[in-house]
Short mmCIF file of the C-alpha atoms (twelve columns), coordinates in Angstrom:
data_MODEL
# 
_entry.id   MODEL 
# 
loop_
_atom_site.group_PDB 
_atom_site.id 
_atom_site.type_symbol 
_atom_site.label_atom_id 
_atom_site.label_alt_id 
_atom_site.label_comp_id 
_atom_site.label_asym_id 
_atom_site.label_seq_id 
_atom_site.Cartn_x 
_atom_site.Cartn_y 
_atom_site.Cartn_z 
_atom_site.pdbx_PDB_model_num 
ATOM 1   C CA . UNK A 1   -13.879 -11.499 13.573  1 
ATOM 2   C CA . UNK A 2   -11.848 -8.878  11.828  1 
ATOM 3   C CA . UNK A 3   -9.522  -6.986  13.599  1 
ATOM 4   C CA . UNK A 4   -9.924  -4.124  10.515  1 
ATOM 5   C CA . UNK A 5   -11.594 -1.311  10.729  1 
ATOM 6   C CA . UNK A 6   -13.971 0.013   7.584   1 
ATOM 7   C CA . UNK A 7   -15.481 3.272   6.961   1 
ATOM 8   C CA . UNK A 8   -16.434 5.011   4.243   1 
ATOM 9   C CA . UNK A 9   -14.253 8.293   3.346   1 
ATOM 10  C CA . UNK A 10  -10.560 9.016   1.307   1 
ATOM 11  C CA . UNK A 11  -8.020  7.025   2.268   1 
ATOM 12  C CA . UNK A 12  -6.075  10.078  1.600   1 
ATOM 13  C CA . UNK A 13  -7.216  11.631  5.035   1 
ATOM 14  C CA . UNK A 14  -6.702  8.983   7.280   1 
ATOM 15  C CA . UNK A 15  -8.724  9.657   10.474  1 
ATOM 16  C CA . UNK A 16  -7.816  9.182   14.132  1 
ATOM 17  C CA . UNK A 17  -4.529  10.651  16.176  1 
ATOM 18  C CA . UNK A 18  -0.597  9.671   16.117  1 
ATOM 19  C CA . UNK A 19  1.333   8.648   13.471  1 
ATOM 20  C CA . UNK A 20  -0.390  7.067   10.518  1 
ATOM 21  C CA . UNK A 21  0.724   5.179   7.318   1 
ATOM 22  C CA . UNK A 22  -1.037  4.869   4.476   1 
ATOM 23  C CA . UNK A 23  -0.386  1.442   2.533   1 
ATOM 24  C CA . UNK A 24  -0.892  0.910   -1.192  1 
ATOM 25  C CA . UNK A 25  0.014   -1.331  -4.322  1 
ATOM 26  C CA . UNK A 26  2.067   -0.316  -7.036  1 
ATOM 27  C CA . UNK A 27  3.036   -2.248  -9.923  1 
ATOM 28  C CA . UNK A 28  6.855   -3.471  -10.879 1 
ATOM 29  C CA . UNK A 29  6.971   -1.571  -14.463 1 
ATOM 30  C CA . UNK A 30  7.494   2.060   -12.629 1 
ATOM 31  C CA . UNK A 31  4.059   3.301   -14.134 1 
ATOM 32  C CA . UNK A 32  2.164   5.277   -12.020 1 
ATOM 33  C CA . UNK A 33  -1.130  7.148   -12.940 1 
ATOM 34  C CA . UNK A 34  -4.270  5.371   -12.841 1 
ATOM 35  C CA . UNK A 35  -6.076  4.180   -9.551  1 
ATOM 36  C CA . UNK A 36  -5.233  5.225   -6.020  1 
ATOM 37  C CA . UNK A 37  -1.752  6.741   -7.334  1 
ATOM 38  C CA . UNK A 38  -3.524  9.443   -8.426  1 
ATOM 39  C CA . UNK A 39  -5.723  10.498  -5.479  1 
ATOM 40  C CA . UNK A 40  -2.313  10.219  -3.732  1 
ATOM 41  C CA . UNK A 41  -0.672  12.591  -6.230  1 
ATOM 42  C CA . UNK A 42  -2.833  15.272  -5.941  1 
ATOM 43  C CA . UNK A 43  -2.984  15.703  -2.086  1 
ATOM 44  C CA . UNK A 44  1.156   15.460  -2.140  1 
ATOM 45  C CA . UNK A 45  3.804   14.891  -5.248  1 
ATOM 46  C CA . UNK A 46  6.811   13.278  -2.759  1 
ATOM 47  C CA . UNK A 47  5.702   9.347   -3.592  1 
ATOM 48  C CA . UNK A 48  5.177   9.734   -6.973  1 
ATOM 49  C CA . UNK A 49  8.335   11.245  -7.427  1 
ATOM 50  C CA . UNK A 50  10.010  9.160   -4.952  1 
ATOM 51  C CA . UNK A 51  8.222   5.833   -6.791  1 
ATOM 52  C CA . UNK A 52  9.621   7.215   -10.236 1 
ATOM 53  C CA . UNK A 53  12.930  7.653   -9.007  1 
ATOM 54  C CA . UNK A 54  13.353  4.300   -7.148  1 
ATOM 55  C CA . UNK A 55  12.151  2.254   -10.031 1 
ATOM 56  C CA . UNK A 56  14.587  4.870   -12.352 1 
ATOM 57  C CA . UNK A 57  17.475  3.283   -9.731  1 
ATOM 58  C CA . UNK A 58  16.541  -0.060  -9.441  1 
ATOM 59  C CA . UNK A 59  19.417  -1.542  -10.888 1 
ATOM 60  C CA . UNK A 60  21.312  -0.287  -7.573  1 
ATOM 61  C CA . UNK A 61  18.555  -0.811  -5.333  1 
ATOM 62  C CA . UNK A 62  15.859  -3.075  -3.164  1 
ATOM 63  C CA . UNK A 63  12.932  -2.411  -6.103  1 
ATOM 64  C CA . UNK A 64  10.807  -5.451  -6.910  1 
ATOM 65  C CA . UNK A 65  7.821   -7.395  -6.246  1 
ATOM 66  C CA . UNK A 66  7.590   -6.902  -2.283  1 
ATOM 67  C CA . UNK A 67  9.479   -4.175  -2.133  1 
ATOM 68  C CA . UNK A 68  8.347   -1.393  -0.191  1 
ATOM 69  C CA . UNK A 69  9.498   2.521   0.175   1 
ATOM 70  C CA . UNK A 70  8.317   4.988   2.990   1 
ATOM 71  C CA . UNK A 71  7.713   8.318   2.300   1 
ATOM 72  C CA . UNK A 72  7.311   10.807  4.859   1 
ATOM 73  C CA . UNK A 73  4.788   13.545  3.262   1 
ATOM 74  C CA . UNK A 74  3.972   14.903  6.720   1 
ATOM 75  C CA . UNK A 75  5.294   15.246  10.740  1 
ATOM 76  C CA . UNK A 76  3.257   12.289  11.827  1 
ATOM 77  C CA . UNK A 77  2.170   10.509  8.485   1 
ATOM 78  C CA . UNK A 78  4.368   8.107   5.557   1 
ATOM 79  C CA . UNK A 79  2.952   6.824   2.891   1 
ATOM 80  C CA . UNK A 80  4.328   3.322   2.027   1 
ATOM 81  C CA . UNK A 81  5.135   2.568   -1.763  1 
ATOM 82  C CA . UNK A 82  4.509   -1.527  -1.797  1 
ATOM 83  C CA . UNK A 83  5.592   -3.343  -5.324  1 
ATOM 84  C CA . UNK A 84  2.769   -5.397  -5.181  1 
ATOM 85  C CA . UNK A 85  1.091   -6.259  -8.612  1 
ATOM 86  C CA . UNK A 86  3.285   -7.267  -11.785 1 
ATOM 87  C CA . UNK A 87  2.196   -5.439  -14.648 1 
ATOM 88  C CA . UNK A 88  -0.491  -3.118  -15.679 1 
ATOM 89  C CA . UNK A 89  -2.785  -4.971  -17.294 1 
ATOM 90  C CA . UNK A 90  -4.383  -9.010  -17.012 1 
ATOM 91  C CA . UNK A 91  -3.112  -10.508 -19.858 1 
ATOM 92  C CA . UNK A 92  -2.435  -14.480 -20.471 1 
ATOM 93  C CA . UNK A 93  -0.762  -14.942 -17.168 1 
ATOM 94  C CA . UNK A 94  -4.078  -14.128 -15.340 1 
ATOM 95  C CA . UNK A 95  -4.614  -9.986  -13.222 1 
ATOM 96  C CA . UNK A 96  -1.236  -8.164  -12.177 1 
ATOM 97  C CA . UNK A 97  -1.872  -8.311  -8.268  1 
ATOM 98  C CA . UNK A 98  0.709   -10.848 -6.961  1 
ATOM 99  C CA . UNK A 99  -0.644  -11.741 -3.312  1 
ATOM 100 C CA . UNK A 100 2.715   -12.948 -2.008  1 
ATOM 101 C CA . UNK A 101 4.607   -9.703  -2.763  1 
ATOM 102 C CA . UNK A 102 1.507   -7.900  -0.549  1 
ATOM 103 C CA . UNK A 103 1.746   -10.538 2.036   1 
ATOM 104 C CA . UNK A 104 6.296   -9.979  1.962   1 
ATOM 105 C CA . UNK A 105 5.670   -6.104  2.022   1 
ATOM 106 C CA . UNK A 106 2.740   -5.703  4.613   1 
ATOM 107 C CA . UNK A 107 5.619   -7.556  6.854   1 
ATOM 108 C CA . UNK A 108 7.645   -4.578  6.171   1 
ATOM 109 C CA . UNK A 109 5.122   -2.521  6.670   1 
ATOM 110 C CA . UNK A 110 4.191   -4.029  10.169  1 
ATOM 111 C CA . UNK A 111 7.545   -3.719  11.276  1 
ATOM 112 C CA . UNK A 112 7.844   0.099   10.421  1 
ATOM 113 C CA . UNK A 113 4.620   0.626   11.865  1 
ATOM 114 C CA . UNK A 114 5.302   -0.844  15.115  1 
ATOM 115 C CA . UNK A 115 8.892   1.429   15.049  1 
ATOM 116 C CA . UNK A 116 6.804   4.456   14.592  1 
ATOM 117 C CA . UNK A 117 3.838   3.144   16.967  1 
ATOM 118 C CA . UNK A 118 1.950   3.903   13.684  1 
ATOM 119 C CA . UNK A 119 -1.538  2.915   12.911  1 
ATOM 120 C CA . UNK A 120 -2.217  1.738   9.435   1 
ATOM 121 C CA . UNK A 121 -4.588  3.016   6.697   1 
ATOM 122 C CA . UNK A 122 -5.334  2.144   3.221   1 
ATOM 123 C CA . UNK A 123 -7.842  1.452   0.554   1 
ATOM 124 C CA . UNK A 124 -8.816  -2.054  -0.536  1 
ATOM 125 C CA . UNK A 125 -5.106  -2.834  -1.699  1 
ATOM 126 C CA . UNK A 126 -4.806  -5.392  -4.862  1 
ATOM 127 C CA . UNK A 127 -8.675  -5.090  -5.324  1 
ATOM 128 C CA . UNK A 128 -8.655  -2.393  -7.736  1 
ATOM 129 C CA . UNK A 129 -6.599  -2.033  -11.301 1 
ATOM 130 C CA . UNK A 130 -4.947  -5.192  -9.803  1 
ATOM 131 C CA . UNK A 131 -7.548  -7.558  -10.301 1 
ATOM 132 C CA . UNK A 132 -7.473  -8.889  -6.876  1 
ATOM 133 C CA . UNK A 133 -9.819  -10.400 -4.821  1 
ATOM 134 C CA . UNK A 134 -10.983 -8.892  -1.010  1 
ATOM 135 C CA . UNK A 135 -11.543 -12.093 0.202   1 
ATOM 136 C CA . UNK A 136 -7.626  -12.964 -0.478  1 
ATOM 137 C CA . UNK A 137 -6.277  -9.979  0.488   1 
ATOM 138 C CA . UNK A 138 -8.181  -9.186  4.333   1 
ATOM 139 C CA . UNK A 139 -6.608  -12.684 5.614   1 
ATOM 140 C CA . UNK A 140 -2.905  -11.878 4.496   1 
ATOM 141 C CA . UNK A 141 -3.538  -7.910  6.127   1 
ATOM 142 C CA . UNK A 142 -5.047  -9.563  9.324   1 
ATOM 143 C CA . UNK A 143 -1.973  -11.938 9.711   1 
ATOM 144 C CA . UNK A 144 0.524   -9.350  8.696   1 
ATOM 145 C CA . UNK A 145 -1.056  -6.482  10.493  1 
ATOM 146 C CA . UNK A 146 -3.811  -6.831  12.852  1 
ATOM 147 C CA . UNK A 147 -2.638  -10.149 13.983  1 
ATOM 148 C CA . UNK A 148 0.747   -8.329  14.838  1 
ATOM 149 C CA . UNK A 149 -1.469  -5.572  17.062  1 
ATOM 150 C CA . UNK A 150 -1.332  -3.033  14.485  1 
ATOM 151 C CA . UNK A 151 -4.629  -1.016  14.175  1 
ATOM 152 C CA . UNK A 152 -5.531  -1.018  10.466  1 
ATOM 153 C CA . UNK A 153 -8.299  1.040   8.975   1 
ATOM 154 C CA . UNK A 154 -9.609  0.339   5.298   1 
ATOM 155 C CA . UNK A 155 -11.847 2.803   3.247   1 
ATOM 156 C CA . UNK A 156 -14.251 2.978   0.875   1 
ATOM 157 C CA . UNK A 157 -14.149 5.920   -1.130  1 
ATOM 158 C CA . UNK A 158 -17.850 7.400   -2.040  1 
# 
């Protein structure tokens, strides 16, 4: 039994009341564009530009596969930038989404949710551009965040 929630709607929009933080992958090579990224862009510029500028840095900072950065693009709602795929494209060393740099920065993530008393919302992470597979991603969310007692919702966009 799944302690996720699923609907169907824009993981943009999270539903429900209190704080909320909406969790998605990003890639280590600072490119942003294509995917979720861009649903997220056009509802609020901060973590794009935030993402952009923290990869820009990274020689002086925490970016890297597992990494994650919260941005605040509302009173009561972040949106948390997690390094989670390496590269853009699958290529020879098999699809970009790297399941132990989810599993390190949904730990974050759990942690900063339960500071906030934040639920947690997000599309199918890794599953998308990133190749990945639901099947390994739902177990590492439910140990990470559900198993924790953080209330996690996942959409399905239309």
């Amino acid at each position: 039994m799944s302690g996720i929630t699923y609907v169907r709607g824009d993981a943009t929009a999270p539903q429900g009341k209190g704080v909320k933080v909406i969790a998605h992958v990003c890639n280590d090579l600072g490119g942003w564009g294509k995917g979720f990224v861009v649903a997220l862009s056009r509802r609020w510029p901060e973590p794009e530009a935030a993402y952009r500028r923290w990869h820009r840095e990274r020689a002086g900072n925490d970016f890297a596969l597992g990494a994650v950065q919260f941005v605040q693009v509302g009173p009561y709602l972040w949106v948390a930038n997690m390094v989670g795929q390496r590269g853009m494209r699958t290529g020879s060393k098999g699809v970009p989404v790297r399941y132990e740099a989810i599993e390190t920065a949904l730990g974050a993530v759990a942690v900063r949710a339960g500071e906030l008393r934040a639920s947690v919302h997000m599309p199918r992470i890794g599953c998308g551009l990133a190749g990945g597979k639901w099947s390994r991603v739902e177990p590492i969310i439910e140990g990470c965040l559900t198993g924790e007692g953080v209330s996690v919702t996942v959409y399905d966009h239309d």
